[in-house]
PLY file of the C-alpha trace (Angstrom):
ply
format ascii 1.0
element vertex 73
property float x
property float y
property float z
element edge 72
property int vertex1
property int vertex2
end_header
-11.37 -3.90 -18.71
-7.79 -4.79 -19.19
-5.79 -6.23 -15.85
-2.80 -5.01 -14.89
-1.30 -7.36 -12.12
2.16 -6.10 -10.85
3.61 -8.10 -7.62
6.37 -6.66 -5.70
8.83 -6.51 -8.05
6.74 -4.64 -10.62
6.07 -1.83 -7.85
9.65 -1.69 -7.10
10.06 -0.45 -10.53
7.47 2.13 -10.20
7.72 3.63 -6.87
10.80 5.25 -5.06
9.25 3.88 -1.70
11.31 1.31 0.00
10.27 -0.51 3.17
9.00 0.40 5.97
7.61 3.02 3.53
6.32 1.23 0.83
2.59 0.29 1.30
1.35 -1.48 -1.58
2.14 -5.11 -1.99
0.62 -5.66 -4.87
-1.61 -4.25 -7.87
-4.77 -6.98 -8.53
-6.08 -4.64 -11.29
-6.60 -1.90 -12.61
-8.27 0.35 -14.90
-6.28 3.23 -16.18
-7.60 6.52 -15.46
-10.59 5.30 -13.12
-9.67 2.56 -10.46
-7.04 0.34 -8.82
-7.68 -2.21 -6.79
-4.16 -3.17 -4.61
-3.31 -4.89 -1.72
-1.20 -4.18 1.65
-0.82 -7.53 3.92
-0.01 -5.90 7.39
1.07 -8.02 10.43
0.95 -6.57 14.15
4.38 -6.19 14.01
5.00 -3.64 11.99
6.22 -0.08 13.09
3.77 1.60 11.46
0.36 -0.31 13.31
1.65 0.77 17.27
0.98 4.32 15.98
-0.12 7.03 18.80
-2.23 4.39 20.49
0.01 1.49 22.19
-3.27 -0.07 24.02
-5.00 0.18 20.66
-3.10 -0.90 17.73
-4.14 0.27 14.12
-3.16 1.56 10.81
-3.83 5.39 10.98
-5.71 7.46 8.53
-2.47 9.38 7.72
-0.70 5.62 6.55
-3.97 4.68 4.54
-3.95 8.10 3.16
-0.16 7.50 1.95
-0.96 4.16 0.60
-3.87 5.35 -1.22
-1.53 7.96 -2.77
1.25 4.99 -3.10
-1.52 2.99 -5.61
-2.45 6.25 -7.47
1.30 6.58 -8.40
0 1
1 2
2 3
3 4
4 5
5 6
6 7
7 8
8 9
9 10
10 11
11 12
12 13
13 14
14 15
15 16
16 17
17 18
18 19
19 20
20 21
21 22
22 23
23 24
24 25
25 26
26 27
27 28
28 29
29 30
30 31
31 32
32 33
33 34
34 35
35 36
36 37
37 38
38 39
39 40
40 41
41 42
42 43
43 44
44 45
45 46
46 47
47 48
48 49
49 50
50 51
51 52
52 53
53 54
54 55
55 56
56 57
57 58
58 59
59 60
60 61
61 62
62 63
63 64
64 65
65 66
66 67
67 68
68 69
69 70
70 71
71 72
């Protein structure tokens, strides 16, 4: 398996996404054509956890769907 470790500046390069759209922080590996392991830090504070529940605070399926789609790219 050959890594392929991009931090933030890496994925700036690849992606259009800028914040408080972009939702991959970093690429820990991957393996092209079959998996990607990345990671998002999220904090309370940002506009995207409040979502449609203000009691309830979480990142919604439609955000994890977009980052998913964010790592495949």
């Amino acid at each position: 398996m050959s890594e392929i470790i991009l931090d933030i500046n890496g994925i700036l390069k690849q992606l259009p996404h800028r914040y408080p759209f972009l939702l991959v922080d970093r690429v820990l590996e991957c393996e092209e054509g079959k998996r990607i392991r990345e990671l998002k830090n999220v904090t309370y504070y940002e506009p995207i956890i409040p979502g449609h529940f203000q009691s309830r605070p979480e990142m919604t399926g439609e955000i994890i769907i977009e980052a998913l789609a964010q790592a495949a790219g």
